[in-house]
N, C-alpha and C positions, 0 to 999 in steps of 0.2 A: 703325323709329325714329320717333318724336314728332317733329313740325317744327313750331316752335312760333313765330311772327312774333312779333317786339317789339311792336308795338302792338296787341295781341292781351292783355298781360298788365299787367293794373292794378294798384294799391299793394296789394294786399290780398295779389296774389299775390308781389309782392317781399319784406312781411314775412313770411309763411310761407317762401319759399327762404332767406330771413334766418335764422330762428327756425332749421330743420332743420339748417344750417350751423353755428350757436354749440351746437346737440347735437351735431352729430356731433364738432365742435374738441373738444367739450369730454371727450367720453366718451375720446375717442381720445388726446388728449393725458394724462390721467391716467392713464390705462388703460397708457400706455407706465411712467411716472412711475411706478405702484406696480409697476408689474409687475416692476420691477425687482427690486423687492423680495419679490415672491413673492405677494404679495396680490390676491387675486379683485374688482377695483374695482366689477365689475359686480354683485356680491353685494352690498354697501355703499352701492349709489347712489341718488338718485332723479333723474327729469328734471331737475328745479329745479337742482339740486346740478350737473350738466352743462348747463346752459341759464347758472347764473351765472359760472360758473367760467372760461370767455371772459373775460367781462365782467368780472370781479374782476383777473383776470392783467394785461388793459389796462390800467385805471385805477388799477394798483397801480406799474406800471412806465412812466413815459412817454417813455423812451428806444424800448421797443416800440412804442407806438403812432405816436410819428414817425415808426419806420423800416416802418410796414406803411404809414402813407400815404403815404409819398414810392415803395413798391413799386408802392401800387396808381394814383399817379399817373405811374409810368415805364410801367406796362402800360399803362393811357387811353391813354397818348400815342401810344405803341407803335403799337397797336390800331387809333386815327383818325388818326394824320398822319404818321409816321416809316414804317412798315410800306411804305405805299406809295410813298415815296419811294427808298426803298430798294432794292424789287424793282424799279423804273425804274431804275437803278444798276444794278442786277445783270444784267439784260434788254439792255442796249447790249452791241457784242461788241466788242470792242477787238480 
């Protein structure tokens, strides 16, 4: 496995995992979407097409995009400051 340090990895490399991330949401979320339907999405696509398609769905609904940042600000927190209070919680033996 790659062990990759944080300060190892500069903007260039967050918009690229950025970039890769709105393709993948993108291909995979329609790709379920038609599939429903019987339709080959990946025959009909191109990158662009799943690179905007993220990005259209957010700025089309913004009930979604408050509820992915209040997600992604319950994980930060999680992650830096809760996490570890927590497992000291857990760790005392009553």
């Amino acid at each position: 496995m790659i062990k990759i340090k944080e300060s190892e990895l500069g903007l260039q490399d967050y918009f690229y995992i950025g970039c890769l991330y709105l393709i993948i949401l993108g291909i995979v979320s329609h790709a379920i979407f038609y599939g429903i339907f019987g339709v080959s999405y990946l025959n009909y696509t191109t990158i662009l097409d799943a690179l905007i398609s993220p990005i259209s769905l957010l700025t089309n609904n913004w009930k979604i995009s408050i509820f992915l940042v209040f997600v992604f600000w319950l994980m930060h927190m999680y992650f830096t400051k809760w996490m570890f209070k927590f497992y000291a919680y857990l760790r005392v033996k009553k």
